[in-house]
MDAnalysis code that builds the backbone (N, CA, C; Angstrom):
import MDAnalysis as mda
import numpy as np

u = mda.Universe.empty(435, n_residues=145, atom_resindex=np.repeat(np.arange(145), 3), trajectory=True)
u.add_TopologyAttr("name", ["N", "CA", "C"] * 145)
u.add_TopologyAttr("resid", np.arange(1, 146))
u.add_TopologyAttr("resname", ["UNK", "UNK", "UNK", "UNK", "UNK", "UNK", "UNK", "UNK", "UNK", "UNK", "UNK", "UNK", "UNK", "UNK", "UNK", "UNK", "UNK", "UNK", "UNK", "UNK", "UNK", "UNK", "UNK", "UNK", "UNK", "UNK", "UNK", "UNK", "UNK", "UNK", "UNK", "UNK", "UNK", "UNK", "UNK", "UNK", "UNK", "UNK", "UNK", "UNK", "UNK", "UNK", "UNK", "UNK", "UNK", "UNK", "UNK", "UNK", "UNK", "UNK", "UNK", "UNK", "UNK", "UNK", "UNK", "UNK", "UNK", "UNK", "UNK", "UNK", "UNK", "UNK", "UNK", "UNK", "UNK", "UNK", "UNK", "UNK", "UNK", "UNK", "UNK", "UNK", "UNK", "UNK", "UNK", "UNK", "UNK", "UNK", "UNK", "UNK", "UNK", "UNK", "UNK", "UNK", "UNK", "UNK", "UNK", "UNK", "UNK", "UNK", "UNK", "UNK", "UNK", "UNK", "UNK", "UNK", "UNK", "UNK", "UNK", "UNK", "UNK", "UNK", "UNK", "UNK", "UNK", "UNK", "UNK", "UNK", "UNK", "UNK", "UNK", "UNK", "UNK", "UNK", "UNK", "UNK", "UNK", "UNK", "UNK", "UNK", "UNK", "UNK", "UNK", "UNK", "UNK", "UNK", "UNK", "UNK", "UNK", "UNK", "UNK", "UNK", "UNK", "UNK", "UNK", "UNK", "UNK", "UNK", "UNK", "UNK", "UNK", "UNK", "UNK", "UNK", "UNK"])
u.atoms.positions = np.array([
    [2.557, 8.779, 5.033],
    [3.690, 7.881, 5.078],
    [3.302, 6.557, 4.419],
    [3.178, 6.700, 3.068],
    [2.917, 5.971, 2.067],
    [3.899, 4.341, 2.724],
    [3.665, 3.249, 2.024],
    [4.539, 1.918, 2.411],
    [5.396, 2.387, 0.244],
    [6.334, 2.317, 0.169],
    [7.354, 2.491, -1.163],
    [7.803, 0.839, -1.545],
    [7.514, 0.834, -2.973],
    [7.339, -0.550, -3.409],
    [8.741, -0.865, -4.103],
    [9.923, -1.174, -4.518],
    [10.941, -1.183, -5.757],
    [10.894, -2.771, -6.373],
    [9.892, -2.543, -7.306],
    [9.470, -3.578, -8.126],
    [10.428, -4.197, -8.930],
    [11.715, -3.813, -8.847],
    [12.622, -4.431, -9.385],
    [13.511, -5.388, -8.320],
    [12.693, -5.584, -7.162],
    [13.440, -6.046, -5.682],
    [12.454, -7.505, -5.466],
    [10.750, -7.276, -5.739],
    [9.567, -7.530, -5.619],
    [9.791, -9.242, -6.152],
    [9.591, -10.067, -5.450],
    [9.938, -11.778, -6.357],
    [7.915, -12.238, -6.565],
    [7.402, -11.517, -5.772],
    [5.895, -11.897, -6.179],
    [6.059, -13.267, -4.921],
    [6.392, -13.704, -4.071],
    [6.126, -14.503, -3.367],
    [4.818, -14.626, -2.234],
    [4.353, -13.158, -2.297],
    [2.771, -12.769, -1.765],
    [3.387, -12.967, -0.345],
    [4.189, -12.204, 0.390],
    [4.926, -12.811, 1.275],
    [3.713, -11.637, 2.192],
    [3.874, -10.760, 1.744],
    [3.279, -9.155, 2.222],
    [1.828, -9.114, 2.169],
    [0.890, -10.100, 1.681],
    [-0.527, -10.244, 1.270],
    [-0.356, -11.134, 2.671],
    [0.274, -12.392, 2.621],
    [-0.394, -13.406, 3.706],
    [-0.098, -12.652, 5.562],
    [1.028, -11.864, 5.020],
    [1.297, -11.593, 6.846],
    [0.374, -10.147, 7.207],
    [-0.022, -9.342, 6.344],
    [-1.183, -8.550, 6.063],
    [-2.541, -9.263, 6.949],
    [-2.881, -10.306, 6.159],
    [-4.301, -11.198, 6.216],
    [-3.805, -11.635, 7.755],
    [-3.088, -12.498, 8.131],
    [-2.552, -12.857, 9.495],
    [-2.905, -11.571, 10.648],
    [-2.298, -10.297, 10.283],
    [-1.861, -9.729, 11.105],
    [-3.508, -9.122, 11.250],
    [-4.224, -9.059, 9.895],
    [-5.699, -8.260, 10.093],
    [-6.796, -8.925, 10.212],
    [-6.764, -10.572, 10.621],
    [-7.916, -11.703, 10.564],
    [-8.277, -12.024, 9.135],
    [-7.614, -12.064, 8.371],
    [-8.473, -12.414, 7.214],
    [-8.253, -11.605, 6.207],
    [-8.487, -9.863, 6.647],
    [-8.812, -9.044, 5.841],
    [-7.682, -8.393, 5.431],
    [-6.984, -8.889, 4.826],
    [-5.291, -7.967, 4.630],
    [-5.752, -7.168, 3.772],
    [-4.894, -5.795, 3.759],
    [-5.001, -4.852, 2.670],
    [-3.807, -4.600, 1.743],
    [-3.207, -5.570, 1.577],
    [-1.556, -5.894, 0.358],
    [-2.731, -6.628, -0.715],
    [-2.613, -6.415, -2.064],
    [-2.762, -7.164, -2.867],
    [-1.579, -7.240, -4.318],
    [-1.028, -8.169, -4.334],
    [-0.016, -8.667, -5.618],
    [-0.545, -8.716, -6.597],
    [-0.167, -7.733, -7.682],
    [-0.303, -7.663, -9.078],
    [0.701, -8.013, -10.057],
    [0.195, -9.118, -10.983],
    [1.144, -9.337, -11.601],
    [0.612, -8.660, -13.132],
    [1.792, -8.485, -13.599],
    [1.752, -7.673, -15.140],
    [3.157, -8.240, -15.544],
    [1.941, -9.421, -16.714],
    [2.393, -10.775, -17.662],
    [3.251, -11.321, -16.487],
    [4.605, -11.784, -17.117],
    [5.684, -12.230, -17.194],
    [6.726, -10.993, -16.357],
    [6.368, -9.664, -17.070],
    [7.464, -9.108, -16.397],
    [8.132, -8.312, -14.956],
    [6.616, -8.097, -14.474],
    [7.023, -7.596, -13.045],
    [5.732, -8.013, -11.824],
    [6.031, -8.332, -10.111],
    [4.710, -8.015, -9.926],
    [5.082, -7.213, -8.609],
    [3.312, -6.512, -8.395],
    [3.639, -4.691, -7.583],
    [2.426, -5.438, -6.712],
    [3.573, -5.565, -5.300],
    [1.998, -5.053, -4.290],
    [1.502, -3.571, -4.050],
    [0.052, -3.553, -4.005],
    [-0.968, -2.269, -3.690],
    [-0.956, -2.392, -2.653],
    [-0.983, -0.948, -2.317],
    [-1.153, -0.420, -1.194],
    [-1.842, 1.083, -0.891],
    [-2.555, 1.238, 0.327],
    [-3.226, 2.627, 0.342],
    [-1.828, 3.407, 0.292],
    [-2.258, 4.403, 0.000],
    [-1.170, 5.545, -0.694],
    [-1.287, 6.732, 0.197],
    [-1.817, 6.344, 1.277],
    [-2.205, 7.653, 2.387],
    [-2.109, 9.232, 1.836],
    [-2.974, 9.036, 0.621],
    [-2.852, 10.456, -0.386],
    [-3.287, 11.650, 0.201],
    [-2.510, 12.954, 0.272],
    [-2.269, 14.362, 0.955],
    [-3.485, 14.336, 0.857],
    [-4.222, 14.471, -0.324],
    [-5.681, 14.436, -1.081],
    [-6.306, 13.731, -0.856],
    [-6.664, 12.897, -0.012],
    [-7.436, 11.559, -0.293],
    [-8.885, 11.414, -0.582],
    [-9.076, 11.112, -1.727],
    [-10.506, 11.299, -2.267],
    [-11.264, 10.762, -1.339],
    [-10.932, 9.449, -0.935],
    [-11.872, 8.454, 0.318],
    [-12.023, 9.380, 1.077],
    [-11.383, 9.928, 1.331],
    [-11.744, 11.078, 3.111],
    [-12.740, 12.257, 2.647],
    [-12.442, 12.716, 1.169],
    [-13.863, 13.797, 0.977],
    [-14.860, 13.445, 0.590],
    [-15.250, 12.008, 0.423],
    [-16.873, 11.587, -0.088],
    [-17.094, 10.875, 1.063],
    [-16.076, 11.328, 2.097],
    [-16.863, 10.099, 3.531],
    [-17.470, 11.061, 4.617],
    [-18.603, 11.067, 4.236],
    [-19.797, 12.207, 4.961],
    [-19.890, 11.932, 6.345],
    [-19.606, 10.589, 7.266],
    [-19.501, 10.309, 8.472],
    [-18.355, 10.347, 8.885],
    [-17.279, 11.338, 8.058],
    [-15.491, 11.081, 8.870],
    [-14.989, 9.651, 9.166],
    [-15.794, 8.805, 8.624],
    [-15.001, 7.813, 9.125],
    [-13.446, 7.400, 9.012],
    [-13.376, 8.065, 7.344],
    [-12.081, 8.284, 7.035],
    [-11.600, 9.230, 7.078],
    [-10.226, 10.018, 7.604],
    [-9.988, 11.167, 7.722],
    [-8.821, 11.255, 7.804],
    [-8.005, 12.284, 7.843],
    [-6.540, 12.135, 7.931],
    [-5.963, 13.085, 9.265],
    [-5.044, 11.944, 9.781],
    [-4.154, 12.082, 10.750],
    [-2.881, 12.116, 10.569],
    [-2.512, 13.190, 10.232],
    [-1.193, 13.675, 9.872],
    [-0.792, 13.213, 8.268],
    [0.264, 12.369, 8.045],
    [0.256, 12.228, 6.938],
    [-0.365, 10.653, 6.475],
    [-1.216, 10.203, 8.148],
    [-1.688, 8.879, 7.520],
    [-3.271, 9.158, 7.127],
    [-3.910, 8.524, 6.374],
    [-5.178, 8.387, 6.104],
    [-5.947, 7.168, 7.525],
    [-6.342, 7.948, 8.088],
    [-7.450, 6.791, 9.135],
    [-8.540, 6.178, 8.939],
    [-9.020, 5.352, 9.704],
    [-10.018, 5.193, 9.947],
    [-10.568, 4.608, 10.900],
    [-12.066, 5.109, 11.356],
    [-12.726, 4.940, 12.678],
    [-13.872, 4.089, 12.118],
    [-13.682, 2.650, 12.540],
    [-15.241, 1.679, 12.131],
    [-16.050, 2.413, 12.866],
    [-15.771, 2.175, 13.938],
    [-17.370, 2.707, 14.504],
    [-18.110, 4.265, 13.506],
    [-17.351, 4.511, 13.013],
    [-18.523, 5.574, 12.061],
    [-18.755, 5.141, 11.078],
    [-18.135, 4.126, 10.241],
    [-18.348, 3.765, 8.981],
    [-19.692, 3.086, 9.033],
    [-20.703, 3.604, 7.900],
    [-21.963, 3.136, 7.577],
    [-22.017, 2.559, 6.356],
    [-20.326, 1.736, 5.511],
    [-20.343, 1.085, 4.470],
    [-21.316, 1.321, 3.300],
    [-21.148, 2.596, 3.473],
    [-22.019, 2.817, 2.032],
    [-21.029, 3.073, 0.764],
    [-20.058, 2.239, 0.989],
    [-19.250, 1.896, -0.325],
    [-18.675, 3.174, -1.201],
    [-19.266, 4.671, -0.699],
    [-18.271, 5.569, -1.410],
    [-16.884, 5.918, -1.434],
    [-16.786, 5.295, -0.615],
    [-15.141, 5.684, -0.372],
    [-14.311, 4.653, -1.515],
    [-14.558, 3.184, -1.242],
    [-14.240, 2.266, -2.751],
    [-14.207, 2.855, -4.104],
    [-15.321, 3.876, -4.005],
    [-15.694, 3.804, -5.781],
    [-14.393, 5.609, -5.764],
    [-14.456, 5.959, -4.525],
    [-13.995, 7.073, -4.798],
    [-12.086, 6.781, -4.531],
    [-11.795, 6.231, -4.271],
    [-9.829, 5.189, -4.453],
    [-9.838, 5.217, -5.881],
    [-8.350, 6.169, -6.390],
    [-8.074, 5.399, -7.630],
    [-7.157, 4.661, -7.684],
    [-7.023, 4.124, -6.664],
    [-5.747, 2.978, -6.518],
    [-6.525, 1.689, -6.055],
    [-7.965, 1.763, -6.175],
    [-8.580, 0.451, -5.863],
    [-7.853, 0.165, -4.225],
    [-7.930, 0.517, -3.346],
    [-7.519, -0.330, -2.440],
    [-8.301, -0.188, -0.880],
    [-9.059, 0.914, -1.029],
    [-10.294, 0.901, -0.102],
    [-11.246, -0.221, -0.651],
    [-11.768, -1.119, 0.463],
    [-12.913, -2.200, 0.187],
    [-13.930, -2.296, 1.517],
    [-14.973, -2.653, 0.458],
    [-15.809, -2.257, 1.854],
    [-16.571, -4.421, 2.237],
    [-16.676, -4.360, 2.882],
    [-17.693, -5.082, 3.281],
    [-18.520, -5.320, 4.524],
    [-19.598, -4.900, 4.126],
    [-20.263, -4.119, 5.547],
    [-19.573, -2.917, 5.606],
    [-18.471, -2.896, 6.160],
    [-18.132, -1.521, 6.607],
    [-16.563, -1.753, 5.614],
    [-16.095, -0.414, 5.454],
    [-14.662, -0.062, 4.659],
    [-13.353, -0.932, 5.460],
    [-12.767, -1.199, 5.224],
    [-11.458, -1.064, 5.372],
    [-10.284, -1.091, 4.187],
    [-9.072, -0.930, 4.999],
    [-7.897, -0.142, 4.250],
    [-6.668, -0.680, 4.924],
    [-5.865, -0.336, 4.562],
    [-4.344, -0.296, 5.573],
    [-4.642, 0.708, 6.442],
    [-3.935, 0.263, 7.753],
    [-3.471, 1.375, 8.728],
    [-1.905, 1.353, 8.995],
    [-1.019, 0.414, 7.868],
    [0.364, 0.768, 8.297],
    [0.596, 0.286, 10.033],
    [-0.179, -0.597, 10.165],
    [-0.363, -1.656, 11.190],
    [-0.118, -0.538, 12.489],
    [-1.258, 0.169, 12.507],
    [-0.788, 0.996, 13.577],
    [-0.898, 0.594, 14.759],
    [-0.322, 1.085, 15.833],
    [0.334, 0.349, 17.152],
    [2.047, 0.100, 16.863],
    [2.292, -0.010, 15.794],
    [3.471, -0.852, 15.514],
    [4.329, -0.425, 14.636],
    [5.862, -0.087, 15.427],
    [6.869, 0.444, 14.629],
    [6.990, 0.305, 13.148],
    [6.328, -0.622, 12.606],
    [6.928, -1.102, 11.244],
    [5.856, -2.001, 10.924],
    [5.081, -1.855, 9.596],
    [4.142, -2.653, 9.272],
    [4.888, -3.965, 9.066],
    [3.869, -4.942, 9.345],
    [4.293, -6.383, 9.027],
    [4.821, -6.944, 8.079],
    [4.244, -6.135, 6.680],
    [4.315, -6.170, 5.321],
    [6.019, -5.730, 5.078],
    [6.243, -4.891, 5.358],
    [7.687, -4.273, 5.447],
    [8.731, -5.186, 6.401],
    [8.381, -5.687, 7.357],
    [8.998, -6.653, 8.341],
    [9.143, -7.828, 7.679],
    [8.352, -8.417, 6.627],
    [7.829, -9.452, 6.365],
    [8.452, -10.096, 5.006],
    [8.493, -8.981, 4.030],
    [9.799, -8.947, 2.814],
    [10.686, -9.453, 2.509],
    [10.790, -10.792, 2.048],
    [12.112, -11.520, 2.054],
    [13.196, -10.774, 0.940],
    [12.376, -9.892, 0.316],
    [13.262, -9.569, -0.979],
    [13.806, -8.269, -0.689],
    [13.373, -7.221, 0.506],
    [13.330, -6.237, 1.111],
    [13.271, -5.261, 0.311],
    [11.772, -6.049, -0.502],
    [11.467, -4.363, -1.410],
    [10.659, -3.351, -1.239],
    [10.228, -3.554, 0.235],
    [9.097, -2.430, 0.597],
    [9.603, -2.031, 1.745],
    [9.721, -0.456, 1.988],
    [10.175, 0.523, 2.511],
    [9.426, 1.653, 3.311],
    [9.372, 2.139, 4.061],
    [8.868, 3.508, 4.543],
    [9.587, 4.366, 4.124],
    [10.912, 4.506, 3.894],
    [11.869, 5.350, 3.585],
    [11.675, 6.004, 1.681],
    [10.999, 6.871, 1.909],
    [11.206, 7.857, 0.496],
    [12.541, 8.141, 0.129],
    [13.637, 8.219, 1.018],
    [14.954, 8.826, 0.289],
    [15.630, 7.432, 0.018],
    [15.408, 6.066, 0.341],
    [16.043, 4.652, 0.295],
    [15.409, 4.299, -0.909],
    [14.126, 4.717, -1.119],
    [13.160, 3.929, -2.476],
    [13.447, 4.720, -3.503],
    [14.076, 6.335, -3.611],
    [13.836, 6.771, -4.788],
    [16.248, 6.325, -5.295],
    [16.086, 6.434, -3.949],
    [18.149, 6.685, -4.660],
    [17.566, 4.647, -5.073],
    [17.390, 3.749, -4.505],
    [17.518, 2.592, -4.745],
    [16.855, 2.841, -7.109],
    [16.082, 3.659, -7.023],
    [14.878, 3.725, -8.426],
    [16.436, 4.191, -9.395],
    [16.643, 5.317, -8.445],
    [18.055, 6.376, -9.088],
    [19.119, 4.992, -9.704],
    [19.283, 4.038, -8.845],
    [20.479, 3.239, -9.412],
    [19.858, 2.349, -10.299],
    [19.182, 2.246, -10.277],
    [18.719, 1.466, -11.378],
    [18.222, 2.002, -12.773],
    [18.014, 2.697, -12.537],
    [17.867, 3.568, -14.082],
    [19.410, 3.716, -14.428],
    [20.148, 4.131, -13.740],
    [21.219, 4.372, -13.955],
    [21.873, 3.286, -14.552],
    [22.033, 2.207, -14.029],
    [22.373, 0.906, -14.639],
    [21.911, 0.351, -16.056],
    [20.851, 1.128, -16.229],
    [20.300, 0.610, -17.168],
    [20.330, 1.555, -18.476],
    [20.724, 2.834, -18.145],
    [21.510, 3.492, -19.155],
    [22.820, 3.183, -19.255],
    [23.458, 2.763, -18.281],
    [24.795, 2.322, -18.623],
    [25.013, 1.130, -19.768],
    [23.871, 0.632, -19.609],
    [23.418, -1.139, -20.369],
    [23.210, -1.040, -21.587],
    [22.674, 0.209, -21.729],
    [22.451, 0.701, -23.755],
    [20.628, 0.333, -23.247],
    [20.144, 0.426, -22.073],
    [18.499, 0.123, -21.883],
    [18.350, -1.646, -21.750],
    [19.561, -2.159, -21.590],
    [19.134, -3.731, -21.194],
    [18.947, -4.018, -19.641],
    [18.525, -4.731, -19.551],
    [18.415, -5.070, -17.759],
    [19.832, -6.460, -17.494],
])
């Protein structure tokens, strides 16, 4: 249960990085990318079916629980494979790994609560029809925005 981004919603106000860091001491796992001028995408773990982090992590620390990707500090021995093994960059280790947990305990990550522009979603069928109208619009436009 991936967090769904619609970067055409996204104002870059890092609204989702600071209540992240708040909510995790410091260590938020949102980071805002900007690309130039024209758009910017917060990262996020991608709680992948596959998750490479979970098969090079020889102590389980990372593992998957249903469709989320976990993790248990107390096993992590921060030996940094799990980082090099993310291709979404968003496992980091210091001392030991961390990641998003989709603020578990809690109905609704902070990051998603937190959205003034309300472009981040749990909802797969809200993020792809929201993608659907906008393409759509934009063939209607002759490809202008």
């Amino acid at each position: 249960m991936p967090v769904y981004v619609d970067i055409s919603r996204c104002i870059g106000c890092r609204s989702c990085e600071v209540a992240c860091d708040r909510v995790h001491g410091g260590k938020g796992h949102v980071n805002v990318h900007f690309v130039g001028s024209l758009a910017s995408v917060p990262v996020f773990c991608h709680h992948c079916e596959d998750a490479c982090c979970t098969m090079v992590c020889s102590t389980g620390a990372l593992h998957k629980e249903g469709d989320k990707t976990a993790f248990d500090v107390d096993k992590c021995t921060g030996c940094g494979l799990c980082q090099l093994a993310c291709p979404f960059g968003v496992v980091r280790t210091d001392k030991i790994a961390h990641k998003c947990d989709l603020c578990s305990g809690q109905e609704m990550p902070t990051c998603v609560m937190t959205c003034p522009a309300n472009a981040l979603s749990l909802d797969f069928d809200l993020a792809s029809r929201r993608a659907r109208n906008r393409a759509a619009m934009l063939i209607t436009r002759g490809g202008r925005a």
